[in-house]
C-alpha distance (Angstrom), angle and dihedral (degrees) to the residues before:
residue distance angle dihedral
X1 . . .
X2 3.94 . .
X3 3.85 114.5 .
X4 3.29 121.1 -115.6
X5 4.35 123.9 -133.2
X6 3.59 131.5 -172.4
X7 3.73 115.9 -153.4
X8 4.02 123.5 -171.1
X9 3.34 110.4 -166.5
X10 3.80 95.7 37.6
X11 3.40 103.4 153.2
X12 4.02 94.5 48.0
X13 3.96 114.9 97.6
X14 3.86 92.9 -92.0
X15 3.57 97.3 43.6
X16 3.83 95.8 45.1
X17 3.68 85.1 54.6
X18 4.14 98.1 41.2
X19 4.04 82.4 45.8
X20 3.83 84.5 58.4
X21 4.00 103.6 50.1
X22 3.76 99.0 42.0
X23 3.78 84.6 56.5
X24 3.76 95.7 50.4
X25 4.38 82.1 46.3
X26 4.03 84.2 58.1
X27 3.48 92.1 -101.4
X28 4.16 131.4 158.7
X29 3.53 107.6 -132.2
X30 3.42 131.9 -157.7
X31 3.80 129.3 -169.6
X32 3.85 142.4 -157.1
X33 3.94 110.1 -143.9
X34 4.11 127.1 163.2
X35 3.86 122.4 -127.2
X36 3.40 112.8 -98.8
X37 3.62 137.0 171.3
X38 3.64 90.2 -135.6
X39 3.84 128.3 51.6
X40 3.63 115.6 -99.9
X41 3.78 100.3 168.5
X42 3.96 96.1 92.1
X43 3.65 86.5 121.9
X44 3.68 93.4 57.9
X45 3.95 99.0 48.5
X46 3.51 92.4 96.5
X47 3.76 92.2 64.8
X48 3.98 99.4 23.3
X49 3.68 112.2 132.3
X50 3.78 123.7 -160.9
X51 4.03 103.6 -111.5
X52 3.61 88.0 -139.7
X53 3.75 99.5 64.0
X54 3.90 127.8 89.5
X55 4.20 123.1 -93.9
X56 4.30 87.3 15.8
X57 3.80 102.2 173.7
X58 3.86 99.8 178.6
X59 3.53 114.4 81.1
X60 4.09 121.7 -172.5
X61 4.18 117.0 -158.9
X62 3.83 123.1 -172.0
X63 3.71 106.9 -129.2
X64 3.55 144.8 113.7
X65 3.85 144.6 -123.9
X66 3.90 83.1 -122.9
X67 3.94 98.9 62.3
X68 3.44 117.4 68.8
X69 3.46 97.1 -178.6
X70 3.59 94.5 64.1
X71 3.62 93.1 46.5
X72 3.89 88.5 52.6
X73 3.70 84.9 54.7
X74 3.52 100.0 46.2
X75 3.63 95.3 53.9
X76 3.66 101.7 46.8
X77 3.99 87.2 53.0
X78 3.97 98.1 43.3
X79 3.74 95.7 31.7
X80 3.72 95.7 -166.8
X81 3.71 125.5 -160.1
X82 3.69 91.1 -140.9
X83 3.71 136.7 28.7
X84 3.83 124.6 -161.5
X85 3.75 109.8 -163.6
X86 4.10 98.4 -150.5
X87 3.79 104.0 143.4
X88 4.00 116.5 104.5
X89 3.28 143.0 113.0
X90 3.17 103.7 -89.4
X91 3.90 117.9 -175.1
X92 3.52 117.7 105.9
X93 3.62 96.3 -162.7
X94 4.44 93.4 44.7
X95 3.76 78.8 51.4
X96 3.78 96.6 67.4
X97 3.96 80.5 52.2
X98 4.15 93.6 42.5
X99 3.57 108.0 30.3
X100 3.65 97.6 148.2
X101 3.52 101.2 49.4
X102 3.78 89.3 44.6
X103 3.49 91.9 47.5
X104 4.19 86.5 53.8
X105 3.99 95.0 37.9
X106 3.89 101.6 28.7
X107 3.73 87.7 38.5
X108 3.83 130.7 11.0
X109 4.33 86.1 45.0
X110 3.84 91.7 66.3
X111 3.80 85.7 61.2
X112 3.81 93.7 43.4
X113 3.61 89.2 48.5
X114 3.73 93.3 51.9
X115 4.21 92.1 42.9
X116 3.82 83.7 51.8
X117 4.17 90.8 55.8
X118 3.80 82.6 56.5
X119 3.77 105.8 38.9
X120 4.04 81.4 49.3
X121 3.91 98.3 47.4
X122 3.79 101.3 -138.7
X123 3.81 112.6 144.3
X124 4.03 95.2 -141.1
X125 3.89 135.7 151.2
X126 3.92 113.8 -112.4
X127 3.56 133.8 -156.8
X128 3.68 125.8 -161.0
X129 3.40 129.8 -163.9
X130 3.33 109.7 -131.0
X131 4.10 116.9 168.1
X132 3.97 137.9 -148.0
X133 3.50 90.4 -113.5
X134 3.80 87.9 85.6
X135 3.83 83.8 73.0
X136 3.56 89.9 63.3
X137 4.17 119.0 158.7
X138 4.47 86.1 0.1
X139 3.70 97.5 114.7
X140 4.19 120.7 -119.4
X141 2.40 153.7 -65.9
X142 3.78 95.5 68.3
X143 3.56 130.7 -171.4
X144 4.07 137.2 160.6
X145 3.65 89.0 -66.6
X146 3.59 107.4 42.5
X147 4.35 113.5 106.0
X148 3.70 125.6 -95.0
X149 3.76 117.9 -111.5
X150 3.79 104.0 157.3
X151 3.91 114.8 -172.4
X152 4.00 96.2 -164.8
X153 3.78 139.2 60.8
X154 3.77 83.3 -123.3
X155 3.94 90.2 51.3
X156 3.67 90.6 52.8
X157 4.11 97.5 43.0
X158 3.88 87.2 50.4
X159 4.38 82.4 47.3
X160 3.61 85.8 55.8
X161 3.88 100.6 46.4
X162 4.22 77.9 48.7
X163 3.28 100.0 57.9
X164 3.71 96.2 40.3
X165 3.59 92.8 52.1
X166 3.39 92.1 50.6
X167 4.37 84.6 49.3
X168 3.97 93.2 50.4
X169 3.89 85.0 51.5
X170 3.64 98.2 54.9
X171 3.50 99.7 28.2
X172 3.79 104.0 48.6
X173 4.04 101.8 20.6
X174 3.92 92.4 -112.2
X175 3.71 120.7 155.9
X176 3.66 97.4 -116.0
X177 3.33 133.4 151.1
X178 4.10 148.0 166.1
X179 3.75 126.9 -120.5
X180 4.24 99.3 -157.6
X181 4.35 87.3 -155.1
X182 3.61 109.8 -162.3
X183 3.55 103.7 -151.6
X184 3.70 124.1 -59.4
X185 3.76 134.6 -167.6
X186 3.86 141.4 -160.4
X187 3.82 152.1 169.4
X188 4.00 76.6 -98.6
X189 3.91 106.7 55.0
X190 3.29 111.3 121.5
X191 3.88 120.8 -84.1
X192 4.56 87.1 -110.2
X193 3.76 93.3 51.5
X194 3.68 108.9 109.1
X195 3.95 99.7 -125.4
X196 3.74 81.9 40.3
X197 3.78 98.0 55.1
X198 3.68 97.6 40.0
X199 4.20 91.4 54.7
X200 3.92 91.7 47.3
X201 3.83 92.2 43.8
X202 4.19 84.2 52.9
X203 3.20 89.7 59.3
X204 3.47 101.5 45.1
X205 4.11 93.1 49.6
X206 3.82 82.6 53.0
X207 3.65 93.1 54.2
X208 3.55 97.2 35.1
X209 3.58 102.1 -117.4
X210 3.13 88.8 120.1
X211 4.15 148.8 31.3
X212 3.92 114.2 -164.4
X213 3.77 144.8 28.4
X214 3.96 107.4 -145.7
X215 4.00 104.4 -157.9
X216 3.93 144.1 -179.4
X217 3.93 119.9 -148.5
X218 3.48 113.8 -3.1
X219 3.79 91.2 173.5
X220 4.23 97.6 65.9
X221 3.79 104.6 109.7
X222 3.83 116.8 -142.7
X223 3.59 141.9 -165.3
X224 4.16 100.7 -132.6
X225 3.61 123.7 179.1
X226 3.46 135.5 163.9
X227 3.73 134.8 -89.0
X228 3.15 119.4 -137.1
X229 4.34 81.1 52.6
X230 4.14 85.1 57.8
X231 3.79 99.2 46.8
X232 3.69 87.4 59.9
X233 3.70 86.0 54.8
X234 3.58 92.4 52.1
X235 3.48 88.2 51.9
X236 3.75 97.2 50.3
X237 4.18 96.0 48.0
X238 3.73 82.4 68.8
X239 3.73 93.1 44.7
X240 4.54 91.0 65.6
X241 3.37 122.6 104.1
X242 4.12 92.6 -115.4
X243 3.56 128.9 11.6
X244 3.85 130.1 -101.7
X245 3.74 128.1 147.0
X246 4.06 122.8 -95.9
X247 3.59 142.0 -165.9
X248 3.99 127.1 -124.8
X249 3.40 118.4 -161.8
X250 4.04 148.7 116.1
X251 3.73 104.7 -116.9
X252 4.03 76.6 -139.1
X253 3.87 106.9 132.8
X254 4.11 112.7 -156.9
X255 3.63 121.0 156.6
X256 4.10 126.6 -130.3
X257 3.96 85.3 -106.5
X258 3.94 95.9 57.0
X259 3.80 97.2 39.7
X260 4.03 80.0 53.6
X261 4.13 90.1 45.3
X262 3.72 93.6 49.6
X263 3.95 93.4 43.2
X264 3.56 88.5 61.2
X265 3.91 106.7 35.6
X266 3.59 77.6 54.7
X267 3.49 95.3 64.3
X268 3.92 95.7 45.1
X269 3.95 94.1 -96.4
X270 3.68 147.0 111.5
X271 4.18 118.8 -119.8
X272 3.17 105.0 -160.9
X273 4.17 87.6 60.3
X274 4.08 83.0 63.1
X275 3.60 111.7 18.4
X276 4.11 110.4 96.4
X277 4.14 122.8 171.4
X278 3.61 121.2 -113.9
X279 3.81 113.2 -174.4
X280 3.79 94.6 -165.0
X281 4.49 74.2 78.6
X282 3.79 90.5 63.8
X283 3.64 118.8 102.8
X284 3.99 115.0 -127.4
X285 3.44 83.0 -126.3
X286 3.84 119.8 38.5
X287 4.16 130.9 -150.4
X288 3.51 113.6 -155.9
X289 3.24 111.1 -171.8
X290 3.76 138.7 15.9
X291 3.95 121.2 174.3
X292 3.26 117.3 154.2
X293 4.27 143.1 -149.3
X294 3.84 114.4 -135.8
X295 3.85 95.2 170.5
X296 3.78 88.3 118.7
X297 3.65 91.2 60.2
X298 3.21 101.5 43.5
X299 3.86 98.9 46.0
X300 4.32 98.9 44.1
X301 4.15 90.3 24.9
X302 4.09 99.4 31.2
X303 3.47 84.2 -141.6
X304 3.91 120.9 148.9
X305 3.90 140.2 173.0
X306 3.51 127.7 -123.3
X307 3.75 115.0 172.8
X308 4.13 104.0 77.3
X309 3.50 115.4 -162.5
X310 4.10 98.0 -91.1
X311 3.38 95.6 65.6
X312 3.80 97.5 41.3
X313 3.93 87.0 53.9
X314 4.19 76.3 60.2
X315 3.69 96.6 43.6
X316 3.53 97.6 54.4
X317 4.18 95.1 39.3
X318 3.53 84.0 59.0
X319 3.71 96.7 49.2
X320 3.71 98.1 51.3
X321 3.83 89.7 41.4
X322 3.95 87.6 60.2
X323 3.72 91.0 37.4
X324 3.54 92.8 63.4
X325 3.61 97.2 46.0
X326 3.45 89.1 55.6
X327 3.68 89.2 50.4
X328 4.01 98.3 54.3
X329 3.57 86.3 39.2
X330 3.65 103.9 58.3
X331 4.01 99.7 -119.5
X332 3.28 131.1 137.7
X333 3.67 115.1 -78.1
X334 4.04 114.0 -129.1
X335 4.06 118.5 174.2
X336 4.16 96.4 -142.5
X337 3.62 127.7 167.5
């Protein structure tokens, strides 16, 4: 029989992408999506299936991280052999401006998602997405061992739904485990996300819809990746024999000011005619530097990336250049990458 996954978070980049290869592995998949009075599934429309049509095999359930009951529910009716814990809020920088409701959502959910596993006695693998940020000011490289110093309130919610993770494995004898994400980009990060904003704004200022690029830190070096490479990752973690908690990264170091630089050479133009600083970008708080050490994964998951940072920056300028033609042109709109 098919395996069944349940994804929160589905209709996020990673999730939209996770949703996508445990479908092409002959999966049933399940997803966790809030009621909206707008669509916000345009990530999924490559994959949607019309739930009145024979042999469907993706499911959408209104819910939320916030309502345990429902999530009891859920479970107990879909009974999934995995769980990928996805949803969050998941900007650093909103954080600083939310930190209670990230704390709750980011945070407090992971543990009410895991308490709901048990209240609903399903014996299922979970994933959670834990994220690099948790290393914080600790310099790099960092790896599955390296101390916690998180610098954000979303650091320290994703710390929390680490650590408690980590507690519900131990304590209870769940398969649980943590994927520690470096960061990872797409066609399909959202339109605030720094590698996301500087790749639309390129191709803006190269159609002339537009004349600046107001920035924060351009001198914070990163580890980026990219996602479609990390989903499989995901996927694999729940794949080993016994679970333990891994890193996914490049080990690539790039800095905010060189994925800007090659975004725009890319695009035929010079950055430092349009990029201007804008300290109201600048976290309280800063990280400087996150690099990380995926020789765990690859050597118990054989899992490796290849997209580097460069050619990501290219990836997604090319994306958003397309996207808006299609946009002042009237076609349909599809998020690819």
């Amino acid at each position: 029989m098919a395996k069944t996954a349940f994804i929160t978070g589905i209709t996020g980049q990673d999730g939209s992408y996770l949703a996508e290869l445990l479908l092409e592995k002959g999966y049933e998949v399940h997803g966790l999506i809030r009621r909206s009075s707008s669509f916000n599934t345009e990530r999924l429309d490559a994959i949607y299936q019309d739930p009145h049509v024979a042999n469907q095999r993706l499911f959408l359930h209104f819910g939320d991280l916030n309502d345990g009951v429902t999530l009891i529910n859920l479970l107990r009716e879909i009974n999934p052999d995995e769980v990928y814990n996805l949803g969050a809020q998941s900007h650093v920088r909103v954080s600083f401006d939310q930190p209670v409701f990230t704390g709750d959502v980011t945070g407090v959910a992971a543990m009410r998602l895991l308490e709901a596993v048990r209240a609903a006695g399903v014996r299922t693998k979970i994933y959670q997405a834990s994220s690099s940020e948790m290393f914080g000011a600790t310099p790099p490289p960092q790896d599955e061992n390296t101390p916690f110093y998180p610098r954000s309130p979303y650091g320290a919610a994703k710390l929390y739904a680490y650590w408690v993770t980590r507690n519900y494995r131990e304590a209870y004898d769940l398969y649980a485990v943590n994927g520690i994400l470096f960061n990872h980009e797409s066609p399909r990060r959202g339109n605030t996300f720094v590698t996301r904003k500087v790749t639309r704004a390129v191709a803006r200022i190269q159609a002339g819809l537009q004349d600046e690029l107001h920035m924060g830190n351009l001198d914070a070096v990163r580890d980026w990746g990219y996602a479609p490479e990390f989903v499989e990752g995901m996927w694999r973690m729940l794949q080993a024999p016994t679970p333990t908690d891994y890193v996914l990264a490049t080990g690539f170091a790039y800095s905010v000011k060189e994925f800007v630089q090659t975004s725009f050479e890319h695009a035929g133009l010079d950055w430092e005619k349009y990029v201007k600083h804008d300290q109201r970008y600048e976290r309280p708080t800063e990280v400087d530097a996150l690099i990380g050490d995926y020789s765990k994964a690859k050597n118990e998951l054989g899992w490796e990336p290849k997209v580097m940072a460069p050619e990501l920056a290219r990836i997604m300028v090319d994306a958003d250049i397309q996207l808006l033609d299609d946009e002042r042109s009237g076609r349909r709109i599809r998020l690819d990458g």
